[in-house]
N, C-alpha and C positions, 0 to 999 in steps of 0.2 A: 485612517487606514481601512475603516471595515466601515462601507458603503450598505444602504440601502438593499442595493441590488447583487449584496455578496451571499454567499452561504456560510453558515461556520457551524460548526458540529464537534462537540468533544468524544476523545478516540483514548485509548492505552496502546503508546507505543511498544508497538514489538521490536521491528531490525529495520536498518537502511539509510538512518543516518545519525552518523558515527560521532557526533557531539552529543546525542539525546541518552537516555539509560534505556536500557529496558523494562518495562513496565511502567513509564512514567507518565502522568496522566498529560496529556496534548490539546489543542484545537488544530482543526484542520479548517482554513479559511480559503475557501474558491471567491479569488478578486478578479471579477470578471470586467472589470475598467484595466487591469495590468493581465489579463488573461494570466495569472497561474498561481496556482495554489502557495498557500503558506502555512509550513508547519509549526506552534510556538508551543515550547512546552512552558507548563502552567506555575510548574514551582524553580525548576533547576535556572542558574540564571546560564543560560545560554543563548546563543545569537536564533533568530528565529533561520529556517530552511526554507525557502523559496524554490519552486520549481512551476517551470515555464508551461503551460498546458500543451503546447507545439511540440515538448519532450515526451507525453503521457501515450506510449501504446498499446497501452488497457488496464482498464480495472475492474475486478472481478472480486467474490466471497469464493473464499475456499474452506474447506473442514479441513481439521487434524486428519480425518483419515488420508483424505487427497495426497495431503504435506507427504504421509507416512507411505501409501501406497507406493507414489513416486520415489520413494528413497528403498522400496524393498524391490522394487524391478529394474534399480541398479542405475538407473537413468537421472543420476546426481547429476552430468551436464544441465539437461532441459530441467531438472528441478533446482537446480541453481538458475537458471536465469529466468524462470516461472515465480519463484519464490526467495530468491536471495538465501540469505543466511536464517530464515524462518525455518527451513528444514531439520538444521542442525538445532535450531531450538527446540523444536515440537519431539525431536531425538533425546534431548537429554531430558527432558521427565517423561521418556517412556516406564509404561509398569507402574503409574499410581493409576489407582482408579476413584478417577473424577470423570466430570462428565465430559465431552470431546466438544472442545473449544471452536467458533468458527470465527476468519479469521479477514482484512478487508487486504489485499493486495494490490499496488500499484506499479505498473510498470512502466523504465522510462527510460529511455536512451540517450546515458549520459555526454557529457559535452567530448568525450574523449571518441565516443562512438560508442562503448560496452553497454549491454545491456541491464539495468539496475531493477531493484522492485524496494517498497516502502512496503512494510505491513504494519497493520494496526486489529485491535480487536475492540468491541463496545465495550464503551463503561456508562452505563445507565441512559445515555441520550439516542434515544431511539431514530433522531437522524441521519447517523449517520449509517444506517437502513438507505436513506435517499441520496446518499452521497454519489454511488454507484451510477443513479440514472441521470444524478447532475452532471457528472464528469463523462458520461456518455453522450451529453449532447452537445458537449465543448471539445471533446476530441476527434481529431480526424481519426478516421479509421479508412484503412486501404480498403478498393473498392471490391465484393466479391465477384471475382470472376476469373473461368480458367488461364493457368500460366503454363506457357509451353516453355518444357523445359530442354 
């Protein structure tokens, strides 16, 4: 399954898919012979998550403050579909003070149509830093230019 020419990076699941736990420790595997990623978590025995890279329309870092900003200007739509159910995590341990977590987002346009997001944060493997600009040059991205509306 994991090729030569794949990527695979270990991540701490945060939200977005609904067999994994939260905080479980994960590989994220870009199979670039099946074009799309594969989520496996390391210990829980659950079916690994597969997702198509043709579904991925972006992925980006964001900090806790972003998460939180977006949630104080009231704008829970676009930070539910920016962030998933990451929002409402990064809500409920508001008021400790640790240091502000930064966090990997994916977003993906599920088979139904709605728009999803996976989030993950590092746990010691500094790749997946690189993950970001791998999945940037496996996704289409619409082209920039003006739309008349």
């Amino acid at each position: 399954m994991f090729g030569k020419s794949d990527f695979k990076v270990r991540a701490v699941y945060c939200d977005g898919i609904s067999t994994f736990t939260t905080n479980a420790l994960m590989n994220v595997i870009i199979n670039k012979d099946e074009n799309q990623l594969t989520f496996e978590n390391k210990f829980d025995k659950v079916p690994n998550a597969n997702l198509s890279v043709d579904k991925i329309t972006n992925a980006a870092w964001i900090t806790e403050k972003e998460v939180k900003d977006a949630s104080v200007i009231g704008n829970a739509m676009v930070g539910g579909i920016l962030f998933g159910g990451l929002g409402a995590m990064v809500g409920a341990v508001k008021g400790t003070k640790k240091k502000s977590e930064t966090y990997f987002v994916i977003n993906y346009t599920a088979s139904d149509g709605t728009l999803k997001a996976i989030s993950m944060k590092p746990h010691g493997d500094l790749k997946l830093f690189k993950l970001e600009k791998e999945l940037k040059q496996l996704i289409k991205v619409a082209p920039i230019e003006e739309l008349e509306l």
